[in-house]
N, C-alpha and C positions, 0 to 999 in steps of 0.2 A: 680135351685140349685145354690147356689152362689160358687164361686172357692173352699174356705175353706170345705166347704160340701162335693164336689165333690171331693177335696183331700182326704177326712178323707175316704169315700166311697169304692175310688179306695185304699186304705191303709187296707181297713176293712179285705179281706178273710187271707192276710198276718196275721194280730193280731189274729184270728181265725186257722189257723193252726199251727203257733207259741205256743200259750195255749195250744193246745188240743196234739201236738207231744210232746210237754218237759214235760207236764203233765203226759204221756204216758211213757218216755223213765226214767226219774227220779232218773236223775247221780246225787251222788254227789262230793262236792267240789272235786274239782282238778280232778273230774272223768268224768267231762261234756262233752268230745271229741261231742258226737254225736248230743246233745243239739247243745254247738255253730255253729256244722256243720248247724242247722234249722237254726239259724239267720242266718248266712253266706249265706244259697242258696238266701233265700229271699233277703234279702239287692244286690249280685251282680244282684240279678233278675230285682231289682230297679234301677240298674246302678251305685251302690257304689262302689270302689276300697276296696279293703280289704287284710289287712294283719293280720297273725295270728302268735301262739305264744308271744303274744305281753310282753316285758319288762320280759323276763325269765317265765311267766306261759302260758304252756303250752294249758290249754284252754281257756285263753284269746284270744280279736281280736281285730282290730282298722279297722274300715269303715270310708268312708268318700267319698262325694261328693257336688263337686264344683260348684257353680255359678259365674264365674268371683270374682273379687277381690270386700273383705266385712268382716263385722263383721263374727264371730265363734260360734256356737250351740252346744253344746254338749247333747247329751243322754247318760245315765247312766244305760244299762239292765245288769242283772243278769239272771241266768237261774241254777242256784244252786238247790237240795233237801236235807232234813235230812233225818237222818238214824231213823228208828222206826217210823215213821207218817204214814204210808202205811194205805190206806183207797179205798175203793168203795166209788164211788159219789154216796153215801145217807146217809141218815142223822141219822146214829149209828153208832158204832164200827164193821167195817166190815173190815176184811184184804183182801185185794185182790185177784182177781179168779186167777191172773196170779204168785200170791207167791212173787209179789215185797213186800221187807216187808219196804222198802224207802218211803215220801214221800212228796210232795210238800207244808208243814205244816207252811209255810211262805208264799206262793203263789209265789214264783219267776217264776214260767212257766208263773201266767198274769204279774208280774213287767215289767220281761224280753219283753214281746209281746208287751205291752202297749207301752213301750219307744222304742222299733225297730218303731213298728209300726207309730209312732209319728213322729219317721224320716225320714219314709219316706212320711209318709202323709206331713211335714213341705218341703221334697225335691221336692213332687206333687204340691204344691202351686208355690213354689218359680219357679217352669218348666213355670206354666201354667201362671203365673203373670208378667213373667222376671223380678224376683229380682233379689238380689244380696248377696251372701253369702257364708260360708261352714257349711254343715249338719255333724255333725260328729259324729258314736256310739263307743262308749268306751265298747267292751263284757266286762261284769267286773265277770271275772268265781271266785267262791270259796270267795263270800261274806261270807258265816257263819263260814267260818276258817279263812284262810288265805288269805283277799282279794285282788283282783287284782289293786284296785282303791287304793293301798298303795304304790302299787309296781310301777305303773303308775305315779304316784305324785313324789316317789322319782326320776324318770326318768326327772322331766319335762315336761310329757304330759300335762297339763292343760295350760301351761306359755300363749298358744294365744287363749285360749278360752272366748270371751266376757261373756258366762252366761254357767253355766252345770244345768242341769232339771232331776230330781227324781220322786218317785211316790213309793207308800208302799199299797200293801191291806189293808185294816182294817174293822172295824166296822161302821167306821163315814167316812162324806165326810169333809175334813177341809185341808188348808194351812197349810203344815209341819212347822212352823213358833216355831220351837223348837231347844233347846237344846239338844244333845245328849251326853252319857259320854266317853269318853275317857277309853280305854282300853291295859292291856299287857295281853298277851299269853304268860304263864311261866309253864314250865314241870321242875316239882322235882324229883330227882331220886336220889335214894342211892344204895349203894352199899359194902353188908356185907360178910360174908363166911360159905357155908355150914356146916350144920355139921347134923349129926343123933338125930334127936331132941326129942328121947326116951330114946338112950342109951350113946349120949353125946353131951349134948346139950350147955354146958359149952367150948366144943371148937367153936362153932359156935359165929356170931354176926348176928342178925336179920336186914336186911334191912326192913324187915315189920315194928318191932318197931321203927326203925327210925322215918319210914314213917308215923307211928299212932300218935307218940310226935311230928311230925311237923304238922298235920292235927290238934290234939287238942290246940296246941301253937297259929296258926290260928285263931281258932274259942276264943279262949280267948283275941286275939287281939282284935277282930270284937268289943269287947264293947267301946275299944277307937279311933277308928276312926268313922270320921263324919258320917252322917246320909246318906250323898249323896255316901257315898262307897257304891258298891257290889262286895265279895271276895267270889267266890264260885269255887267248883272242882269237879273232878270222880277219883275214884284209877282205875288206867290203869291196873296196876301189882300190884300182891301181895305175888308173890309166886305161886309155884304149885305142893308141896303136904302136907299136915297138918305136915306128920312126915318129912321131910326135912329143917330143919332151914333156910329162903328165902337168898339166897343172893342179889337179886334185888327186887326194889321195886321201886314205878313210880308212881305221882299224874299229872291231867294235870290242872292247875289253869287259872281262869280269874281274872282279878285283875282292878277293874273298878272306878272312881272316875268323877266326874266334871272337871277336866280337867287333861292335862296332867302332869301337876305339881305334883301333888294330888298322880297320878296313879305309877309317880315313886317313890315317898318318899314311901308308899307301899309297893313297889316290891320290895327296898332296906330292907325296914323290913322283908320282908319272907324271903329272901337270908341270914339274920342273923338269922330268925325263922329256916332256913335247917340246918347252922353251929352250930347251938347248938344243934338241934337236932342228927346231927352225932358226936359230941365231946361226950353226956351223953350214946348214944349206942356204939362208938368206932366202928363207922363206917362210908363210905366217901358219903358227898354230890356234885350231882349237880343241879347248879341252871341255866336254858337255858329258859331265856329270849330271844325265838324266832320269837316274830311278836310283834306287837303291835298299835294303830291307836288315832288320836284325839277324841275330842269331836266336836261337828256338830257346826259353825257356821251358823245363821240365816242373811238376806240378807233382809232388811226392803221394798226397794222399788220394787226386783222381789215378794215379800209374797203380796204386797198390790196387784198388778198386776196379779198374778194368781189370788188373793181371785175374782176378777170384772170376771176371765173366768168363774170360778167354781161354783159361784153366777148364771151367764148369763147358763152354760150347765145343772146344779142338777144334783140331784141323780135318776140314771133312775127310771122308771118304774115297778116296779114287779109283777110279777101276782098272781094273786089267788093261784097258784100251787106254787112258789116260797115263797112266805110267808110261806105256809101251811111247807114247806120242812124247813124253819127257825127256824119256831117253833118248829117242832115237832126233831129238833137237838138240843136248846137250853132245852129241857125236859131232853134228854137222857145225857145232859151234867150239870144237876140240876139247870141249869139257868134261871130265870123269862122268860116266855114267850111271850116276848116283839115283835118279829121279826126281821124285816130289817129296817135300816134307811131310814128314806124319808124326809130329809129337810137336808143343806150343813148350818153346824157347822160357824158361824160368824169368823171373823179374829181374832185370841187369842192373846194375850200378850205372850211375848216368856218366855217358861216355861224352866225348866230342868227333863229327864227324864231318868231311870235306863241302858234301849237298848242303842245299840251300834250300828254302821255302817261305815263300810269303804267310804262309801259317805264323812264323817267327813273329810277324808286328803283331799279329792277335796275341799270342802268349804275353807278349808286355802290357797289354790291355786288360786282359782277364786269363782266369785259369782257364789252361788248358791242354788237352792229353790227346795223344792220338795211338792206334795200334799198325801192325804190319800184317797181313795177310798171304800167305802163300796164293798167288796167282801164277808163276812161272817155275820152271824145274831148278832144283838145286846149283847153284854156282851163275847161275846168268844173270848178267846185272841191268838194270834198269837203260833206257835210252838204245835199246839193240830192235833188231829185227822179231824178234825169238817172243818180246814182252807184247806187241804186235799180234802175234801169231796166236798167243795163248790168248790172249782178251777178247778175241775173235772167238773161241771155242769154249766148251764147257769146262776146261781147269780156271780159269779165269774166271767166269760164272759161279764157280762154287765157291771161288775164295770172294768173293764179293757180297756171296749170301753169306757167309760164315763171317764177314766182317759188320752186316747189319744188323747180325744177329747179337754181336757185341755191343759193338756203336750204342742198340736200341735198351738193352740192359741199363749199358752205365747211364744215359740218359735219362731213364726210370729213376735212375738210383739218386741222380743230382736234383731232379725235381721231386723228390720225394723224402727226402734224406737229411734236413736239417744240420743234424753232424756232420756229415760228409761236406757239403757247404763251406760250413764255420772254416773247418779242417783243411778244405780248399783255399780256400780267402785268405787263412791265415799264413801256409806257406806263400804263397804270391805276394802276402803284403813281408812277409819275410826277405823276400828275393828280390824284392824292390823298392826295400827301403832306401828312401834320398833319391829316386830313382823320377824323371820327368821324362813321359816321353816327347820326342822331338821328331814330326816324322823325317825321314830321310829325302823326303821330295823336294824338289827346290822349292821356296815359296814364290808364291803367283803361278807356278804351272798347275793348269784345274784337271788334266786329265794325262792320257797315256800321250806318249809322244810319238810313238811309232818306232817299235823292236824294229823290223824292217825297213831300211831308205832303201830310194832305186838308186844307180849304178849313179845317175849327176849328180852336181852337189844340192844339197836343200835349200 
């Protein structure tokens, strides 16, 4: 068994109980206390230093562990679920025996395991080889709201890290070698005055109707902005009871473009789409532009460099019973009956695409690359029941190992690799020349604000 092997090996039961307990416990955002506690036992169990509450959230962490004086690795895990994905690993719509109705419908229980995992399998090498280097995990809690890897970049965390490393479930195996968009988190809220909406409805001013002219003001927008926008929302509040004229009312919007230029001239138009909206109702808006994140820079020469691990590992194995559990998901999801992928997707041209991820503020910090792993059967797309289902069961599992297995490679390769490095640094300092970042957070706010309000007003 060669060293690397034998790292990934001794790394393996960690990525295996990692998956199978976040899958199990299935916080989410900003509720993940017990989750990151999983990565924390394992990493000190590894002999990582660990501090938590990292940069004002509360269930973020920072690990790390030392080899003498060297280049800097960073991991990128997540361990986040959404709310409504809740699923039995099988391949239908089944809500769970235990009543979670949450569930891991992005796969972040294997993201999360895969990249711990990774680090420590890259800290096993570096032990058994005496290199030289730091291993470092970033817990990055509350990726699908308010992520951490935002709050971290405005801190500085990234300024000594030579490369940071990603990894995403998906359908295919291929080098993230993409764009991603740039995004703001903006909550609209108005606020109007009761009144008895049968017997005098005339002393009232509806926040709801605010609310509906600024929603249909939006969607009449959407024909003039570019093709690469996505502007979409939920009404949070609407009121609460037909015959009470609403005094409050609450949308929560994404507001998503190609870059961040894009995504603010945008957000400056909905904030006039709110103001007019409450001038024709004669009621007050607010517009709280409370988070916000780039769009993902690609890193030429770490993409070429995974694509040769990714190439050299493939896409596991599956068996008879796995296929069969594929297909007969993609049936119940009206999806061609194609299965699982089994051959790793050629190195792409870097494209632009609608998703978002707080990964994005790290890429403007430092170089950085991430891969996709087949965890789910051909055609289903992220955020479904189906992603749920398979994270729960050994397709998921496999592609989580087949992705530390990469992860752990290129990691080797940036701490060991002086060229690779230089070659790193020098497209990033390419890509960002004139370039300052600026985070996207308001200034003076220290921490997350809260993706979820309750139904009153805050």
């Amino acid at each position: 068994m060669t060293p690397i092997a034998a790292a990934l090996a001794a790394a393996r039961p960690a990525v295996e109980r990692i998956s199978a307990e976040v899958w199990d416990l299935v916080e989410l955002s900003l509720e993940e206390r017990e989750s990151a506690k999983v990565h924390v036992r394992e990493l000190v169990a590894a002999g990582f230093e660990v501090s938590t509450g990292t940069s004002g959230v509360e269930t973020a962490f920072l690990a790390e562990k030392r080899f003498g004086d060297g280049p800097v690795v960073g991991f990128l895990s997540e361990y986040d679920a959404l709310p409504g994905l809740g699923n039995e690993a099988v391949p239908r719509r089944q809500p769970r025996a235990d009543e979670k109705t949450s569930g891991h419908g992005c796969g972040h229980n294997l993201l999360g395991a895969a990249l711990t995992g990774a680090a420590i399998a890259t800290a096993n090498a570096l032990e058994s080889e005496g290199g030289a280097g730091t291993v470092r995990v970033y817990g990055c809690a509350a990726e699908e709201a308010e992520g951490a890897k935002v709050y971290m970049a405005r801190d500085g965390l990234f300024g000594d890290v030579d490369a940071c490393l990603h990894w995403h479930p998906w359908s295919i195996a291929a080098v993230m070698n993409m764009r991603l968009a740039a995004v703001n988190t903006v909550r609209l809220a108005f606020h109007g005055r009761t009144a008895h909406a049968g017997m005098e409805p005339w002393s009232g001013r509806s926040a709801l109707d605010a609310l509906e002219l600024a929603a249909h003001a939006i969607n009449l927008m959407r024909e003039h902005i570019e093709p690469t926008a996505r502007t979409h929302y939920i009404y949070e509040n609407g009121g609460d009871a037909p015959n009470v004229v609403p005094d409050y009312a609450r949308m929560l919007l994404l507001i998503r473009d190609i870059d961040r230029a894009h995504v603010v001239a945008t957000t400056e138009w909905v904030k006039q789409i709110a103001e007019g909206a409450a001038l024709a109702t004669q009621t007050r808006a607010e517009a709280d532009v409370f988070f916000g994140m780039y769009d993902l820079l690609p890193n030429a020469p770490l993409a070429e460099r995974m694509q040769r691990h990714l190439d050299a590992v493939g896409v596991p194995e599956w068996t008879a019973e796995e296929q069969a559990f594929a297909r007969e998901t993609q049936a119940n999801m009206s999806l061609p009956e194609a299965g699982l992928c089994t051959e790793c997707v050629p190195l792409q041209p870097e494209i632009a695409i609608g998703g978002s991820s707080d990964v994005a503020d790290v890429s403007w910090n430092t170089p950085t690359m991430g891969v996709v792993m087949p965890t789910v059967p051909l055609g289903v797309s992220m955020h479904t029941w189906a992603v749920t289902a398979c994270g729960g069961m050994s397709i998921g599992l496999k592609g989580a190992l087949a992705a530390t297995d990469v992860l752990t490679r290129t990691a080797l390769d940036v701490l060991s690799d002086a060229e690779l490095r230089a070659a790193a640094r020098a497209d990033f300092e390419r890509r960002t020349e004139g370039f300052e970042y600026v985070s996207p957070i308001p200034e003076g706010q220290t921490g997350p604000r809260g993706y979820r309000l309750p139904t009153s007003p805050p």
